[in-house]
C-alpha positions in Angstrom: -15.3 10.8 7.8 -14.5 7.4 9.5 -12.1 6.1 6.9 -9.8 8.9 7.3 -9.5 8.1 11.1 -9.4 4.5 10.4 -6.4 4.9 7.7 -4.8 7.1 10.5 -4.8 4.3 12.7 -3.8 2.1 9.7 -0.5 4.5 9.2 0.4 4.2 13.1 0.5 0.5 12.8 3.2 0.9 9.4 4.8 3.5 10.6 8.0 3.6 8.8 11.1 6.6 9.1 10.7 9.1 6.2 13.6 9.1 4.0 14.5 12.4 2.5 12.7 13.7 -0.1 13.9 14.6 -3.6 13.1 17.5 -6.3 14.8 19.9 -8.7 17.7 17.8 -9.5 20.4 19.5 -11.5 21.2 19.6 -15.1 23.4 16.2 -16.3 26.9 16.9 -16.8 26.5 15.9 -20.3 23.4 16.5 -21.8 22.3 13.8 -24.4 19.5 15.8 -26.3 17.1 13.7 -28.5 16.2 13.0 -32.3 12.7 11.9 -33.2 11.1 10.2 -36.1 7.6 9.9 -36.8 6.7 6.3 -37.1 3.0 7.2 -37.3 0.4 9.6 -37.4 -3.1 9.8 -37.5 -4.4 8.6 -34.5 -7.0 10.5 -32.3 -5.9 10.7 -28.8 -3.7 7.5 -28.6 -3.3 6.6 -24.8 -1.2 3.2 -24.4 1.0 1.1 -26.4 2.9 -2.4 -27.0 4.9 -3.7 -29.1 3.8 -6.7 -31.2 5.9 -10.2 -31.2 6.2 -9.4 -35.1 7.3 -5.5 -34.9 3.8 -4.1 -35.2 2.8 -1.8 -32.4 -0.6 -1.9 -30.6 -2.5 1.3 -29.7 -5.0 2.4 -28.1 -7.2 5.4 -29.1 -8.8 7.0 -25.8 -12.9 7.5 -28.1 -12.7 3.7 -27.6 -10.7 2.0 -30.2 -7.6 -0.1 -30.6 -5.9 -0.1 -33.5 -2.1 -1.9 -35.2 0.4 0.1 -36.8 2.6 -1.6 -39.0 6.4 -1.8 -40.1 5.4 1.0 -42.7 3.3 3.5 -40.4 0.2 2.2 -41.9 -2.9 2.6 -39.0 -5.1 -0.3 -39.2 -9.2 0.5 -38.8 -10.4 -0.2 -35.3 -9.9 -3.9 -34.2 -13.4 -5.6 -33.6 -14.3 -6.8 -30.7 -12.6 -4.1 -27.8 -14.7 -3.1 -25.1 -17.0 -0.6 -25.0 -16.0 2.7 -23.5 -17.1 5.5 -21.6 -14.8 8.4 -23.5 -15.9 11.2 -20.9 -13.6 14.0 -19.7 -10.6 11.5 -19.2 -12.0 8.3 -19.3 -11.8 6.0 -22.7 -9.9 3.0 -24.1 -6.9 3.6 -21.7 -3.4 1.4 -21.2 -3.0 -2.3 -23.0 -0.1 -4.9 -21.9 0.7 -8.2 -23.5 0.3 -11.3 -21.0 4.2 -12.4 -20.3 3.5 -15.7 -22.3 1.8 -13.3 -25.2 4.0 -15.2 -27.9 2.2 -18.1 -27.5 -0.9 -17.8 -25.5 -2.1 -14.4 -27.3 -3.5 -12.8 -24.3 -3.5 -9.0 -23.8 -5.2 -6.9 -21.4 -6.7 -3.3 -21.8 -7.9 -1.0 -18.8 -10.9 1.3 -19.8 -13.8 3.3 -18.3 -16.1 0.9 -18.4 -20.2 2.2 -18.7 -21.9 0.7 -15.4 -25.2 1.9 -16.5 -27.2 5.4 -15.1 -24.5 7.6 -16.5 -22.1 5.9 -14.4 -18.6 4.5 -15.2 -15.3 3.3 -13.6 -12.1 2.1 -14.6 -11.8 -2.0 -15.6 -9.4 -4.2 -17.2 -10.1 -6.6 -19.5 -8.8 -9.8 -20.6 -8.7 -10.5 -24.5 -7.3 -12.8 -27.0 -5.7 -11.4 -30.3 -6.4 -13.2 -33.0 -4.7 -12.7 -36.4 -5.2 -15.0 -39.4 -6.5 -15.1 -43.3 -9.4 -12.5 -41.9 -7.1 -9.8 -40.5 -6.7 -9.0 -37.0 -9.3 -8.6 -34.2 -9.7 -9.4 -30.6 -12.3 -12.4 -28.9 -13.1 -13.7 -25.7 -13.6 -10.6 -24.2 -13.6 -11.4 -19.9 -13.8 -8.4 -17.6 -11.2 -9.3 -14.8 -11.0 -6.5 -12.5 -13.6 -3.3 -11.7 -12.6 -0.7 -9.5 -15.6 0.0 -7.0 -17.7 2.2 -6.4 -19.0 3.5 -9.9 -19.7 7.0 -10.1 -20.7 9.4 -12.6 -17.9 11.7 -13.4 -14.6 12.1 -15.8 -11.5 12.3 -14.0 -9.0 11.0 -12.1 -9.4 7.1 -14.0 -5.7 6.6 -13.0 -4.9 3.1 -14.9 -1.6 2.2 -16.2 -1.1 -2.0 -16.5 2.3 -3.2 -15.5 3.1 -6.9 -15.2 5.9 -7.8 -12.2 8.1 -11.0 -12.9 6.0 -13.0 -10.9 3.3 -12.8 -13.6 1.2 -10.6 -11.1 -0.7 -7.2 -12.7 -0.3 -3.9 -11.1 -3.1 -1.8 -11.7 -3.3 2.0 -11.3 -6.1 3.7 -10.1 -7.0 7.5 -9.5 -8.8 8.8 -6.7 -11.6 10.1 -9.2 -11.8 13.3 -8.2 -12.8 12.6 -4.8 -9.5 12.7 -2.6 -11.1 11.5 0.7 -11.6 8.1 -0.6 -7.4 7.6 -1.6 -7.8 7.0 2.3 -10.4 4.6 2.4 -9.3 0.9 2.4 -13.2 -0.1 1.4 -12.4 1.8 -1.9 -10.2 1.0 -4.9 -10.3 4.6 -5.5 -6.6 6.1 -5.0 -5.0 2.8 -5.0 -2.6 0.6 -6.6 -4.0 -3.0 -7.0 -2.5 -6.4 -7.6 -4.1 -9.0 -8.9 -3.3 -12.6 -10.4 -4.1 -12.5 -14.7 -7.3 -14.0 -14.1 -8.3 -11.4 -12.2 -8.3 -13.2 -8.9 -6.9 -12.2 -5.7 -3.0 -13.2 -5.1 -3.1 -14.9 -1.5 0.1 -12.6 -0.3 -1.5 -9.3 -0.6 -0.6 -7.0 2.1 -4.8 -6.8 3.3 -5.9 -10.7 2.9 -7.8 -10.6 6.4 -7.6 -7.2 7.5 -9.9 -6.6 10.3 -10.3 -2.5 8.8 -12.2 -5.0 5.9 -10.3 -3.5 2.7 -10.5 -4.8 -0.5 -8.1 -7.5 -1.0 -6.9 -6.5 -4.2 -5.0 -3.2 -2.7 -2.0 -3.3 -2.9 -0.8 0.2 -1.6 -3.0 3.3 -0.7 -2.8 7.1 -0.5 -2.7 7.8 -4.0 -4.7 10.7 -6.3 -3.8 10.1 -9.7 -0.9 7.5 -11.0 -0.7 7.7 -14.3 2.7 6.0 -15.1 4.1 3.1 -14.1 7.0 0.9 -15.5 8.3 -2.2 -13.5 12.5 -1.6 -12.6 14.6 -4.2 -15.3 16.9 -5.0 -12.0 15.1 -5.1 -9.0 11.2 -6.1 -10.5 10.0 -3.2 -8.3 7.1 -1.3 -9.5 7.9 2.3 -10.1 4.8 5.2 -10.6 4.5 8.4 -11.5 1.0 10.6 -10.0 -0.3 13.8 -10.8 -0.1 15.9 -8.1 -2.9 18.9 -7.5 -1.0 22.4 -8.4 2.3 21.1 -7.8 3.5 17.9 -6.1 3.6 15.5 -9.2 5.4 12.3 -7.6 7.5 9.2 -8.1 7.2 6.5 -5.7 8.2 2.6 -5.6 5.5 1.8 -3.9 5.9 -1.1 -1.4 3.1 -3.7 -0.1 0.6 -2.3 2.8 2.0 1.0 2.5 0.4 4.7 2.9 1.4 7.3 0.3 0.0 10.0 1.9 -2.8 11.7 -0.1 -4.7 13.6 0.3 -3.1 13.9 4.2 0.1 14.4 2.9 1.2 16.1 -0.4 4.0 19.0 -2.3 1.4 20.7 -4.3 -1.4 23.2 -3.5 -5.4 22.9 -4.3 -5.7 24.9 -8.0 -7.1 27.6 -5.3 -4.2 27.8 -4.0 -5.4 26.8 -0.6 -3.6 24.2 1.6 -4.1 20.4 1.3 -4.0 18.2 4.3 -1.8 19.0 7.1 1.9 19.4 5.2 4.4 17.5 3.2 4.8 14.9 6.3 3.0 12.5 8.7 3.8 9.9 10.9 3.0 6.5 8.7 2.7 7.5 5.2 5.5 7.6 2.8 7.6 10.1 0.7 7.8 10.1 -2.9 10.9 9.5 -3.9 11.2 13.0 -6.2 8.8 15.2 -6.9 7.9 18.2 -9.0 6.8 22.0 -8.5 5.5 23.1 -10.5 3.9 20.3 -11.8 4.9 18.9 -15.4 1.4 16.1 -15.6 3.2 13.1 -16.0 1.8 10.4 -18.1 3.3 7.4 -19.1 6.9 6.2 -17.9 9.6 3.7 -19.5 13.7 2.3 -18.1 16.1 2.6 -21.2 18.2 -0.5 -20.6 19.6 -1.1 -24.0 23.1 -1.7 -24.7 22.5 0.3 -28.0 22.1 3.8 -26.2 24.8 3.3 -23.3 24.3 7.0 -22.5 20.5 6.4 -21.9 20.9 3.0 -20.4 19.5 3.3 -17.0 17.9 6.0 -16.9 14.2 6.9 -16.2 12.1 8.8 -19.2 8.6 10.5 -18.2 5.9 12.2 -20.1 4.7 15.4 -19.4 1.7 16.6 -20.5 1.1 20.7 -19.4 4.6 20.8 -19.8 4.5 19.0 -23.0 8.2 17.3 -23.1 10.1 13.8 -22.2 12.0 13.7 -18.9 15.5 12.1 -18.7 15.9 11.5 -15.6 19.6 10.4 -14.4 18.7 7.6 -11.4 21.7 6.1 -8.6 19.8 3.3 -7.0 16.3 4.6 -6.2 17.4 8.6 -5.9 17.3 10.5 -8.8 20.9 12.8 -9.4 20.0 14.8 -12.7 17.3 15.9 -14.9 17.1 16.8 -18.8 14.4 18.1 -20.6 13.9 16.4 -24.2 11.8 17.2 -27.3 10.1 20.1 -26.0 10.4 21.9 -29.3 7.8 19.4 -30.7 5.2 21.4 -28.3 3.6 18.1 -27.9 1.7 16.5 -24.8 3.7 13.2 -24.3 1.1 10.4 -23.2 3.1 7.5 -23.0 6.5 5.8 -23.0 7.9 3.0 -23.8 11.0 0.9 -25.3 11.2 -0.8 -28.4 12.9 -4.1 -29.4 15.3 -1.8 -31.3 16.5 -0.2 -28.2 15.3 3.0 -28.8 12.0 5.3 -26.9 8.6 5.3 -28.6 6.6 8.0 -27.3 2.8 8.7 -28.1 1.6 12.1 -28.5 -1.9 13.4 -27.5 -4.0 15.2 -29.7 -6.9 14.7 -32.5 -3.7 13.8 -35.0 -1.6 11.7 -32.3 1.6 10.4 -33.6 3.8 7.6 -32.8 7.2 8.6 -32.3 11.0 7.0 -32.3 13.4 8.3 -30.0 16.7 8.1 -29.3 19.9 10.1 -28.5 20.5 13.2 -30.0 24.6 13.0 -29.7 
């Protein structure tokens, strides 16, 4: 296929020394363990969440609703006026993030599987306002900002966590779709991380303004199959993500402007045939993750503790994993990661996503038909 020459050529021009890869990191020293509390239960296959100015946490329900869970663990009845979904295989109401100037603009955004009509779909974002008054909560204005092209017809591989830098610009995350060819092909946003202003607009210092291969300009980085996680660092305003790898090669990267993370050229895991993919675990151009797992754990939704409250927590990396149905602790020193714990695996649950609460402590989300919201935090 042309692209895949044309990307080689791409990766010859940023070709960049490897650094050396990371994986199967020990045990900490002292293990924290965790405690949970159910916050909520309830929801059917919750997929992202925020937390509210007010306390109240916003979820999303991957059939195609968005709901509010109080103070109390009360689950509000579907907010009106969310985008309609297309909840097949892995596509539905996906990840939600709060516009920096939430507080007083009310502006959120939600990424989705949008229907594009003939049995086709993709993954969008959305812009919305949330409106609460004397008639309860709902959203309005509902503007499509972003739609990852082409369409096709299938149900995997949506990628599409939401991550806000500090410069106000939104990350989006965006799976391959099943179709690993096209991570390499800059005329795709399939296997890419995008950036784009919050009006959906192009930001004029993306790394492919003007590039004479004629990618889209909302890339950002390439090379991906199926990111999942992504948090941006409290310190340096990097964007972290986490991808699924195949069998094996789940991976953490930073990923950097322009740059080539390697699939399906590059990769740590196997095809579920066990066949080889691509031509190793290195190539000239395209970047190493910065750890990686195998076997894989199916890592979905990612959060930094950085709270004072938890100082034996506080800067380290927590992951979902959904096969492998835990939280990862991972122990960081800079960008390398020095230690590994496995937490709550005795709740036997498929951890979807991640994040940190005003308190201080973890919220996770579980996946399943009676999905719970869960608090976290040290178990000594």
């Amino acid at each position: 296929m042309h692209f895949v020459s044309v990307f080689f050529a791409i990766s010859a021009v940023l070709a960049f020394p490897a650094a050396a890869v990371q994986t199967q990191a020990p045990k900490p020293q002292q293990p924290t363990g965790a405690k949970t509390q159910v916050v909520a239960k309830g929801l059917v296959h919750p997929w992202g969440m925020q937390f509210l100015p007010d306390g109240r946490v916003i979820v999303t329900e991957r059939p195609g609703a968005i709901r509010i869970v109080d103070k109390s663990g009360r689950v509000s009845k579907p907010l009106s006026g969310a985008p309609k979904v297309s909840a097949r295989g892995q596509g539905g109401m996906l990840d939600i993030a709060l516009a920096p100037d939430f507080a007083t603009s009310r502006i959120l955004f939600v990424s989705y599987s949008q229907p594009r009509g003939r049995g086709q779909n993709g993954t969008s974002v959305a812009r919305l306002k949330f409106v609460s008054d004397t008639q309860g909560d709902r959203l309005e204005d509902l503007k499509v900002i972003f739609k990852q092209l082409p369409a096709n017809g299938g149900g995997l591989h949506f990628g599409s966590r939401l991550a806000f830098a500090p410069d106000g610009k939104l990350f989006v995350t965006l799976g391959e779709r099943y179709q690993k060819f096209y991570a390499q092909d800059p005329k795709t946003h399939y296997g890419k991380i995008v950036r784009i202003n919050a009006d959906g607009s192009v930001p004029q210092d993306n790394p492919f303004i003007g590039d004479q291969y004629k990618a889209l300009p909302h890339i950002w980085s390439i090379g991906h199959r199926n990111p999942q996680s992504a948090a941006i660092h409290p310190e340096s305003g990097k964007l972290w993500t986490v991808e699924h790898g195949a069998r094996g090669g789940d991976e953490i990267n930073i990923p950097q402007a322009g740059k080539n993370y390697g699939w399906p050229v590059i990769t740590y895991g196997r095809d579920y045939s066990g066949a080889k993919i691509g031509v190793g675990t290195q190539q000239s151009g395209m970047e190493q993750p910065v750890y990686y797992w195998d076997p894989s754990i199916a890592p979905s939704g990612m959060a930094f503790s950085w709270s004072d409250k938890y100082p034996q927590w506080k800067g380290n990396l927590f992951v979902g994993a959904l096969k492998d149905r835990h939280l990862a602790r991972l122990v960081l020193d800079g960008e390398k990661v020095v230690a590994e714990e496995t937490l709550l695996e005795n709740l036997r649950s498929r951890i979807r996503d991640v994040r940190q609460g005003p308190d201080g402590a973890l919220y996770v989300l579980t996946d399943s038909r009676n999905g719970q919201v869960l608090r976290v935090v040290p178990g000594r």
